[in-house]
N, C-alpha and C positions, 0 to 999 in steps of 0.2 A: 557592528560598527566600531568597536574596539577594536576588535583585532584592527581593522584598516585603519584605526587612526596611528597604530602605535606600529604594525607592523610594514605598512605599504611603504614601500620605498619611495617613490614619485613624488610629484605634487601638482598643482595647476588644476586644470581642465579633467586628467586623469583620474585623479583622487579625488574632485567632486562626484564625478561617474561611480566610483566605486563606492564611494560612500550612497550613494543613489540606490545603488542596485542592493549593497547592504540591509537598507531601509525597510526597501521591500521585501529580504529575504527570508526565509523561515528558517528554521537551526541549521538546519542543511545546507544554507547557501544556494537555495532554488526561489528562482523569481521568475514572473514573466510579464515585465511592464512594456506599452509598445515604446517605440522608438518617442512617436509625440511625446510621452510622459517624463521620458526622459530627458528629451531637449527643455523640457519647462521645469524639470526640479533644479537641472544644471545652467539655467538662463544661457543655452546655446541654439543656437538655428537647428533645425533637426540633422542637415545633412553634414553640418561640423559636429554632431553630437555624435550622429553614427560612425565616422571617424575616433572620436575619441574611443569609444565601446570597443571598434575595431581594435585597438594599439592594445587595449585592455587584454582582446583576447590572444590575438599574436604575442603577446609578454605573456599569456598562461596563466594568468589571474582569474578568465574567466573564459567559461567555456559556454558552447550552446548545447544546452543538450534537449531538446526538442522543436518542431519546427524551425529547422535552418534555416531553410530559405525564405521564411515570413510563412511557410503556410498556406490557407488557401487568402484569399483578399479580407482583412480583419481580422485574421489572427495575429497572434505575437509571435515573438520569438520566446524560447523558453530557456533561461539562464540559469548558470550556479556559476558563485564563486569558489575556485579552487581554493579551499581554507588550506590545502596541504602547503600552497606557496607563502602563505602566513603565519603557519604555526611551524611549517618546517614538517611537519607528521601527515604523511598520506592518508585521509580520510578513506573507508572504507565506503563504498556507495553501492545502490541497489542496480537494477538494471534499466535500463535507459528505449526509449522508443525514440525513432527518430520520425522525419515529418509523413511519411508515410503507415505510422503505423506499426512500423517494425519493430521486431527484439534488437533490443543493443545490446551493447558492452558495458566496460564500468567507467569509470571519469575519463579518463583519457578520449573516450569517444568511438573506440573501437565497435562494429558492431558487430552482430552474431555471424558466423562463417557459415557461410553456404555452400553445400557440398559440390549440386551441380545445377550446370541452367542448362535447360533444354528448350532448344529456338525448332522450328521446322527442320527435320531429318537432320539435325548438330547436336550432339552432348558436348559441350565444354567445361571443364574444369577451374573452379572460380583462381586456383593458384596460377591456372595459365592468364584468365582474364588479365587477374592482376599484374602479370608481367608487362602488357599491355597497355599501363595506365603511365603519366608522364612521371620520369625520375630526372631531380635536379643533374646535371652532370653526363646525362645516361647519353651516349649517341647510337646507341641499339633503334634499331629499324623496328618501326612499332607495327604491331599487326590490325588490321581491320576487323573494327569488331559492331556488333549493332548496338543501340542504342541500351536495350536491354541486358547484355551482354555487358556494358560498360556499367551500368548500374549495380548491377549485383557484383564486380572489381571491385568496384569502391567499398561497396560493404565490406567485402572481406579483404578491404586492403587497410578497411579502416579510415579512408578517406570521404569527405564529401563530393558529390558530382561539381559541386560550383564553391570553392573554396571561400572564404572569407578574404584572402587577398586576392580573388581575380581580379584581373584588367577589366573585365565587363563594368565591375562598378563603379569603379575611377571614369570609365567613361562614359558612364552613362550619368554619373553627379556632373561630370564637364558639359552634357549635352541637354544636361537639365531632364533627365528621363529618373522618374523617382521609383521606389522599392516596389511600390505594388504594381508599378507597370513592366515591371523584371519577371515579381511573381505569374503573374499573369501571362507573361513572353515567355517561363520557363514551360506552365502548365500547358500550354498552346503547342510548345518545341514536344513536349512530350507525348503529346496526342497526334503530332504528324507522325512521332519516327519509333515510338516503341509496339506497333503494330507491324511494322513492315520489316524488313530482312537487309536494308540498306546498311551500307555499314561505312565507318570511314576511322579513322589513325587516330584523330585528335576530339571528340566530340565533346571537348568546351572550345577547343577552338571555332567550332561548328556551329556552336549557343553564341558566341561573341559575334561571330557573321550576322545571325540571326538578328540577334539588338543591331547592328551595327548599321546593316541595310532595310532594318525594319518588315523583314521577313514578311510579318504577317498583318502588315499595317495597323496595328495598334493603336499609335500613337502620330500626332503630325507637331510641328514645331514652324513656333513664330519667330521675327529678329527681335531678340530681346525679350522674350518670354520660356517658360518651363513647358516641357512638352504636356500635352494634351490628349484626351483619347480622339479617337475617330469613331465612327460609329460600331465599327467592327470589332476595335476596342471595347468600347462600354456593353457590348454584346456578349467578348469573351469575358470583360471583369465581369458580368453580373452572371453568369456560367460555371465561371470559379466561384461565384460565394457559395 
């Protein structure tokens, strides 16, 4: 909590969050309070809280390093703050599991490279997956790949399947669709398409469809209220617990 009072640049809403996460953290800069805990130590609404968290981590203050995408329904996210952006000295850190289970990387979030994936009569090369995966800028003609296929890219590309700034979430906070009905849409999207051999260019654009048109009826939505489960919803949350 020193370090951030003396070294964080910010202030506001920011710097109460990190002094938050602070709070909680062990030497290391690892914490894992949910989202609620957080909006009530920083007296913010939850989904202006997880905004704040967000900016924290696109500035590189703070990182997830386990269960990204919440996990299964009641878990957290699992945080550290990057001390190296406060002291200026790159912490050396252990190795990382992401929400899966997986061997990671070290702070950065990198995680362990996968040689090859092997789908039904296909061996691919995870440096080709990665080719495959969206680059700012890039107007190269992406190749079709399956869902599994793209997941293991991202490991060895180092990236997450569902960023911390996808559009998904921006619109799904605008349509009033909350985190655990994401996780729930994400576990759901995963169970239709990493079994099968489908494949397509962009498969977050594919997951944003998915929330978008309410793929798997999840959820239903009032005028003037937050969405809701539906029965087949509250079937798939209590699946995922």
């Amino acid at each position: 909590m020193s370090l951030v009072w003396e070294r964080y640049p910010g202030g506001g809403s920011e710097l109460l969050a990190l002094l938050a996460l602070a709070d909680w953290s062990d030497d290391n800069g690892r914490c894992y309070p949910s989202m609620s805990s957080i909006s009530k130590k920083i007296r913010l609404k939850p989904r202006r809280a997880q905004r704040v968290v967000h900016k924290l981590i696109e500035a590189g203050f703070v990182s997830v390093v386990g269960n990204e995408f919440g996990g299964k329904p009641g878990a957290t996210r699992q945080y550290r703050i990057n001390l190296h952006r406060l002291t200026g000295v790159l912490e050396d850190t252990g190795v990382l599991e992401d929400a899966d289970g997986c061997t990671g990387g070290r702070e950065t979030g990198v995680l362990e490279y996968t040689q090859t994936v092997i789908e039904p009569s296909i061996t691919v090369s995870t440096r080709e997956q990665a080719r495959s995966l969206p680059v700012a800028g890039e107007s190269k003609k992406k190749t079709e790949i399956t869902l599994r296929m793209f997941l293991e890219a991202c490991k060895a590309a180092g990236e997450k399947p569902v960023p911390d700034d996808d559009p998904v979430f921006e619109y799904a906070e605008k349509v009033g669709i909350d985190h655990e009905m994401l996780v729930v849409a994400w576990a759901e999207f995963k169970a239709a398409y990493l079994p099968t051999a489908k494949r397509y260019k962009d498969w977050r654009q594919t997951f944003r469809n998915a929330v978008r048109r309410n793929w798997y009826k999840l959820w239903f939505l009032a005028e003037g209220q937050a969405a809701a489960w539906t029965s087949a919803g509250e079937q798939a949350r209590r699946a995922a617990a």
